[in-house]
mmCIF file of the C-alpha atoms, coordinates in Angstrom:
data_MODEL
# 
_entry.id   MODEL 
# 
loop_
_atom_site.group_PDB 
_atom_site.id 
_atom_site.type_symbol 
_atom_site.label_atom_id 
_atom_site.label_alt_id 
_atom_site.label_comp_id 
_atom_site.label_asym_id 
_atom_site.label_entity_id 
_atom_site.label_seq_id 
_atom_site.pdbx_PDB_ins_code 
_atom_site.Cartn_x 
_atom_site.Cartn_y 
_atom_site.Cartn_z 
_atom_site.occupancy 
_atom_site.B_iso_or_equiv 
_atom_site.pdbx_formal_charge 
_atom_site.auth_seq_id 
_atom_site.auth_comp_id 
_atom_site.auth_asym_id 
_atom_site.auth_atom_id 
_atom_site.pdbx_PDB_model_num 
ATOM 1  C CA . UNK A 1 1  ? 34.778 -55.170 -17.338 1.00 0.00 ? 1  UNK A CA 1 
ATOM 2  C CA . UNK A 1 2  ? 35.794 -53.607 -20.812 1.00 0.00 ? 2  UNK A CA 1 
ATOM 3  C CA . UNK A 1 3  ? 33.797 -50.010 -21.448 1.00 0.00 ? 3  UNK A CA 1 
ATOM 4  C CA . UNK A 1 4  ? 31.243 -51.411 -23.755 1.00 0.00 ? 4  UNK A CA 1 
ATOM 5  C CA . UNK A 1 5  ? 29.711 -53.202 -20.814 1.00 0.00 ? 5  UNK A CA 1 
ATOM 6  C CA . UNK A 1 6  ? 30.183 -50.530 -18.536 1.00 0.00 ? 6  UNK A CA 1 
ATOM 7  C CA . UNK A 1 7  ? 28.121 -48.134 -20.526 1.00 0.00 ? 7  UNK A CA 1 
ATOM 8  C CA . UNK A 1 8  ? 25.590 -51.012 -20.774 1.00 0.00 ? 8  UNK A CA 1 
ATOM 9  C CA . UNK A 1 9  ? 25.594 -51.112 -17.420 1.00 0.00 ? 9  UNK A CA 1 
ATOM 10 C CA . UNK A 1 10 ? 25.363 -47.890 -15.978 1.00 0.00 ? 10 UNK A CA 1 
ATOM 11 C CA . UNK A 1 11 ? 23.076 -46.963 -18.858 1.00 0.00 ? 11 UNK A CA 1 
ATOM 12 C CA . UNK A 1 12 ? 20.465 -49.512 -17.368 1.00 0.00 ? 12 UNK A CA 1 
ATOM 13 C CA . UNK A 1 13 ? 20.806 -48.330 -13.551 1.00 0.00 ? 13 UNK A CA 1 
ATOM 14 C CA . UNK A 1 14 ? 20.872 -44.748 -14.380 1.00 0.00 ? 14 UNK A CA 1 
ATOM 15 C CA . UNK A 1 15 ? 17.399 -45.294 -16.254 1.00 0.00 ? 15 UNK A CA 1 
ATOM 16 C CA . UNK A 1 16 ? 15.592 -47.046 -13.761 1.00 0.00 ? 16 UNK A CA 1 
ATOM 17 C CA . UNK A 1 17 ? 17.277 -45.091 -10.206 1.00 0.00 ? 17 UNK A CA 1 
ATOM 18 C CA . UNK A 1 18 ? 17.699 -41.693 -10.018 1.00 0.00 ? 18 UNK A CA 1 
ATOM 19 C CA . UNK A 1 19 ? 20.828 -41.620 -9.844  1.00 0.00 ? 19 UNK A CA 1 
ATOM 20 C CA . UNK A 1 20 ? 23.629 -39.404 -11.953 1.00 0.00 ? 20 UNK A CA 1 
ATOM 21 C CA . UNK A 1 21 ? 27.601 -40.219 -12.152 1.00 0.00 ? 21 UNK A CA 1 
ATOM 22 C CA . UNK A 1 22 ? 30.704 -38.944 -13.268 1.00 0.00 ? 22 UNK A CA 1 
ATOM 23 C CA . UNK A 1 23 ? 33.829 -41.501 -13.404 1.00 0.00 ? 23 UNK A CA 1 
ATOM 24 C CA . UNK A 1 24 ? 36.876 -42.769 -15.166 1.00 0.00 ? 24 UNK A CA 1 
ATOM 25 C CA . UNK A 1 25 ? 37.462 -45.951 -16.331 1.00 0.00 ? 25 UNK A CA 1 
ATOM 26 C CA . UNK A 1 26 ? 40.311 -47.172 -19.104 1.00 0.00 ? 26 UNK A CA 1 
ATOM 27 C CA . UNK A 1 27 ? 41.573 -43.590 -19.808 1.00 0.00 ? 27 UNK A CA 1 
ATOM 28 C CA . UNK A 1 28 ? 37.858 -42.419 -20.219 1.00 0.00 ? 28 UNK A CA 1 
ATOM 29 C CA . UNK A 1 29 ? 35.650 -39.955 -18.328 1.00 0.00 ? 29 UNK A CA 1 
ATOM 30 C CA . UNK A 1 30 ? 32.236 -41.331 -18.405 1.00 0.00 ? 30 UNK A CA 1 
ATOM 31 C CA . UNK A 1 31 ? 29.205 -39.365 -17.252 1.00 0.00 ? 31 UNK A CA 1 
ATOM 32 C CA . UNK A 1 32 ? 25.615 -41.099 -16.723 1.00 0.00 ? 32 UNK A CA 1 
ATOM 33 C CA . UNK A 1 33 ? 21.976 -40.072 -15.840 1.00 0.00 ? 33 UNK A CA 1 
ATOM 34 C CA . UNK A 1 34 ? 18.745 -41.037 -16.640 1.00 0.00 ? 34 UNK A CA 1 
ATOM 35 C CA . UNK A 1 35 ? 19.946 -44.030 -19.239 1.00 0.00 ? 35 UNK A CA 1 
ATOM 36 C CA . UNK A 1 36 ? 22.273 -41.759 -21.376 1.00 0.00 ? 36 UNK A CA 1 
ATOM 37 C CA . UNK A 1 37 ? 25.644 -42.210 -21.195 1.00 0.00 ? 37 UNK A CA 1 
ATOM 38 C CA . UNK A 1 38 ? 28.912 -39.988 -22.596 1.00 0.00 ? 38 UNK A CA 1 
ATOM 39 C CA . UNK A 1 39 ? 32.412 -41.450 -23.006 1.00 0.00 ? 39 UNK A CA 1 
ATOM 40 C CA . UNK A 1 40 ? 35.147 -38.850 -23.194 1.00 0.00 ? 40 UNK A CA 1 
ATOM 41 C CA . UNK A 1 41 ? 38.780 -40.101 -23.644 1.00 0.00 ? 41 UNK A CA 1 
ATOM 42 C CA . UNK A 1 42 ? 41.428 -38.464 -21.464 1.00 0.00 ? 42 UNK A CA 1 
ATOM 43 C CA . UNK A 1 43 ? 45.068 -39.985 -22.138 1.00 0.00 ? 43 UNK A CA 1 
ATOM 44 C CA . UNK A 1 44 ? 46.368 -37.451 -19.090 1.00 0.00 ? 44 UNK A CA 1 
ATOM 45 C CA . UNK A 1 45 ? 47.942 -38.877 -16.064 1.00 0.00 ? 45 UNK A CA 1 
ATOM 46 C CA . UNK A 1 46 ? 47.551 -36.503 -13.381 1.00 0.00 ? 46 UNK A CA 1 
ATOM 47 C CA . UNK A 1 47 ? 45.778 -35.380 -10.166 1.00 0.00 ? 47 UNK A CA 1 
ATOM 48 C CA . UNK A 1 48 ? 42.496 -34.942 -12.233 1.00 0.00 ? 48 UNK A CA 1 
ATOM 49 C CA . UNK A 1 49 ? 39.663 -35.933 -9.002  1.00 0.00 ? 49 UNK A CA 1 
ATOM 50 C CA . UNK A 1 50 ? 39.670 -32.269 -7.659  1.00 0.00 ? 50 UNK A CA 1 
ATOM 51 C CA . UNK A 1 51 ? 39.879 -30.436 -10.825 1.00 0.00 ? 51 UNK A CA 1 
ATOM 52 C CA . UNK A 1 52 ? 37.111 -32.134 -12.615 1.00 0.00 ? 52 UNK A CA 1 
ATOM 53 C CA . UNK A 1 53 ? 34.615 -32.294 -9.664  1.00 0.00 ? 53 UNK A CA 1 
ATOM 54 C CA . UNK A 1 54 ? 35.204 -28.230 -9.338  1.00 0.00 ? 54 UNK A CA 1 
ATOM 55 C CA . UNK A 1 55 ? 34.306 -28.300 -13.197 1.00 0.00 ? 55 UNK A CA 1 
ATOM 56 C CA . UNK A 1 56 ? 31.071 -30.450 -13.424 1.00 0.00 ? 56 UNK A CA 1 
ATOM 57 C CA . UNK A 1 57 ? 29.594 -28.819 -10.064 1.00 0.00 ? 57 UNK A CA 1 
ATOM 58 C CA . UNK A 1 58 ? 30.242 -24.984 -11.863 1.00 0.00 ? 58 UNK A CA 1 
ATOM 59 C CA . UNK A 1 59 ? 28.751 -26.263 -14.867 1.00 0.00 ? 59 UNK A CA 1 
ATOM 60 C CA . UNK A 1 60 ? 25.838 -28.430 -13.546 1.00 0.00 ? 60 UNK A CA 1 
ATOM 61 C CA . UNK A 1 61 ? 24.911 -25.477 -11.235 1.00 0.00 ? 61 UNK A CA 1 
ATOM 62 C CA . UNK A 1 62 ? 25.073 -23.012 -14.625 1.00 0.00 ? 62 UNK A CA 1 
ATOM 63 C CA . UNK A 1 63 ? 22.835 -25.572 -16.258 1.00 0.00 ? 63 UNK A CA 1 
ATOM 64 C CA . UNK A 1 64 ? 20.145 -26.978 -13.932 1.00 0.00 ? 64 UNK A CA 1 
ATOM 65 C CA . UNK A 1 65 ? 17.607 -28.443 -16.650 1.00 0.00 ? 65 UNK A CA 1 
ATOM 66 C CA . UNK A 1 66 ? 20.036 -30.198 -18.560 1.00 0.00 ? 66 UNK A CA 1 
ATOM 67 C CA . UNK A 1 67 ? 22.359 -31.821 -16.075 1.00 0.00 ? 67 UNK A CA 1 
ATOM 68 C CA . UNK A 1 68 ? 23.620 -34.543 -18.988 1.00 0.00 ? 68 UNK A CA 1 
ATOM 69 C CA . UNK A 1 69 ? 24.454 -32.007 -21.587 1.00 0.00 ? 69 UNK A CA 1 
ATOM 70 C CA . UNK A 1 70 ? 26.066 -29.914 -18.679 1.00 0.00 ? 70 UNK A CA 1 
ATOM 71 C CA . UNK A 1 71 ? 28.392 -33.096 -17.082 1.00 0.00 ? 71 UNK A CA 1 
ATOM 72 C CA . UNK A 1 72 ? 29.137 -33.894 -20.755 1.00 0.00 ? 72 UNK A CA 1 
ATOM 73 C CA . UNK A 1 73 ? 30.408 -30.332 -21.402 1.00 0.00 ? 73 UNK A CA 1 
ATOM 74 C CA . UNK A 1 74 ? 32.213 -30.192 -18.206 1.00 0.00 ? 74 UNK A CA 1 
ATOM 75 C CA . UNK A 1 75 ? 34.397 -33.109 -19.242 1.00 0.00 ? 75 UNK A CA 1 
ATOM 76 C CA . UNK A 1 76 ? 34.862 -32.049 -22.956 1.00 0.00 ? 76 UNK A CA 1 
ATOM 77 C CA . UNK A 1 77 ? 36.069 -28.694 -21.390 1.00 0.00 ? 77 UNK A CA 1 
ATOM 78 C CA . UNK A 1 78 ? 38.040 -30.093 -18.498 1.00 0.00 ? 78 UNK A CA 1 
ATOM 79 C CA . UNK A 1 79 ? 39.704 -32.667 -21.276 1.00 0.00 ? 79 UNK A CA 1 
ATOM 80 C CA . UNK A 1 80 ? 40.916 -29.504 -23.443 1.00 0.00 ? 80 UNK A CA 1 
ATOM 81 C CA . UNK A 1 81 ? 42.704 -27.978 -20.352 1.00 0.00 ? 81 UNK A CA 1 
# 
């Protein structure tokens, strides 16, 4: 599945579950909830499971109302690290 259709996808099941995700696919971090969907490129290859969970839990818990904008920023700021 290329990362067009994975957006498509995930954007459809995150609007109609309650459901919100944070994953990599092709060299991109993608975060999902409530049908909106961020791609964030990360070239890197290294350990980056631990390091990026710490990240969007710190920022999701700083941010409770907007957990999108705060999974987004997460991986924008884990990305620049």
């Amino acid at each position: 599945m290329n990362l067009h259709e994975l957006v498509s996808v995930l954007a459809d099941w995150t609007n109609s579950t309650p459901v919100t995700l944070a994953t990599k696919h092709s060299n991109n971090f993608i975060v999902a909830h409530e049908g909106r969907v961020s791609t964030t490129r990360y070239d890197k290859q290294n350990d980056w499971q631990v390091n990026l969970a710490t990240y969007l839990a710190v920022w999701w818990l700083q941010n409770r109302l907007k957990p999108f904008e705060a999974l987004t920023s997460a991986v924008c700021e884990y990305q620049n690290t």
